[in-house]
N, C-alpha and C positions, 0 to 999 in steps of 0.2 A: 565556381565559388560556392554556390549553392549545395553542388556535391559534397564536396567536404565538410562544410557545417553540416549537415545532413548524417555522414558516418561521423561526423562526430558526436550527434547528439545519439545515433544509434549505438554506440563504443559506449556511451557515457550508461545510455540505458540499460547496457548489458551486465555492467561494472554493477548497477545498481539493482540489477535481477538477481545477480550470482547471490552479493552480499543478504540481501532479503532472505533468498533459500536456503541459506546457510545460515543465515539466522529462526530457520523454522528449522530447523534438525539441531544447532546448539543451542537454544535457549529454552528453559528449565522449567516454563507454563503456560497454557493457556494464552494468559495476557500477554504473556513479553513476546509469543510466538505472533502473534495479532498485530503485535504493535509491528514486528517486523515485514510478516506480509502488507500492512497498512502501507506503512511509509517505504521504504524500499521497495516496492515492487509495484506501487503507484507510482510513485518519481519514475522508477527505472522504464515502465511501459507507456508509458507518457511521452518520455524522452525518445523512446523507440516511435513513438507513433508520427512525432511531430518532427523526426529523422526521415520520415519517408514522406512524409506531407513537403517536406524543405528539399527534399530530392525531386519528387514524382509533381508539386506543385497546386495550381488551381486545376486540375483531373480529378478520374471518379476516384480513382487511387486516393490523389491525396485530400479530398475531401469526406471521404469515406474514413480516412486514417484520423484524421482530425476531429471527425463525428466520435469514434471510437474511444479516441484519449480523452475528450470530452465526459463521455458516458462515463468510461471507468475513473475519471475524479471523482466526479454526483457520487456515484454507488458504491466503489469501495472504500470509503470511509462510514458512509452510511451503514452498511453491510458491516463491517470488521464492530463497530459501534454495537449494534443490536444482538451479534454474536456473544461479543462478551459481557453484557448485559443478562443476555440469557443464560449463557454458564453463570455468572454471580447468582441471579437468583434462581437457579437449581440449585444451587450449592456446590462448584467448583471449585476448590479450593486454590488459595493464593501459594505461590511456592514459601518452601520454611524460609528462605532469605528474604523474604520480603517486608520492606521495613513500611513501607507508611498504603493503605487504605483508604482513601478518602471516600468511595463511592460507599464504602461500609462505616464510614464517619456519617454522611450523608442521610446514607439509608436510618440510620439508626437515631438520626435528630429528627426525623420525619416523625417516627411512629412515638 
């Protein structure tokens, strides 16, 4: 039983890698590419991680796996955050479609 939840949560992850990657090669800036790798490829490796942890168990496997998916919650949001933070203010531009700005709403009631 365990097997199966396990490729399924691996299947699910993979679904959710593809989509992420694919959202870093079609979408149109910076941010939207961020937002992609953030959320889809965090859920998707996550899912992968916690697929071999549900398979492999209480082992060095799948506590190692677990530590892993762990880490990469904390830090790739944290990480994706500070990146595009530092593109804004170097001055990267937002794509021409883009309708609402808030961190530059933000920025700009500060000063």
């Amino acid at each position: 039983m365990s097997d199966t939840i396990g490729f399924i949560l691996i299947t699910t992850g993979l679904v959710f890698d593809f989509f992420g990657c694919l959202g870093l090669l079609r979408l149109p800036d910076v941010y939207n590419r961020l937002q992609a790798a953030t959320k889809c490829v965090t859920l998707g490796t996550f899912s992968i991680m916690a697929g071999v942890f549900a398979i492999f168990g209480f082992t060095a496997v799948g506590i190692k796996a677990i530590l892993c998916g762990l880490f990469l919650l904390i830090t790739s949001p944290t990480a994706a955050h500070a990146l595009s933070r530092g593109a804004y203010r170097y001055g990267v531009k937002l794509w021409s479609g883009s309708v609402v700005d808030k961190y530059g709403e933000d920025v700009k009631r500060r000063e």
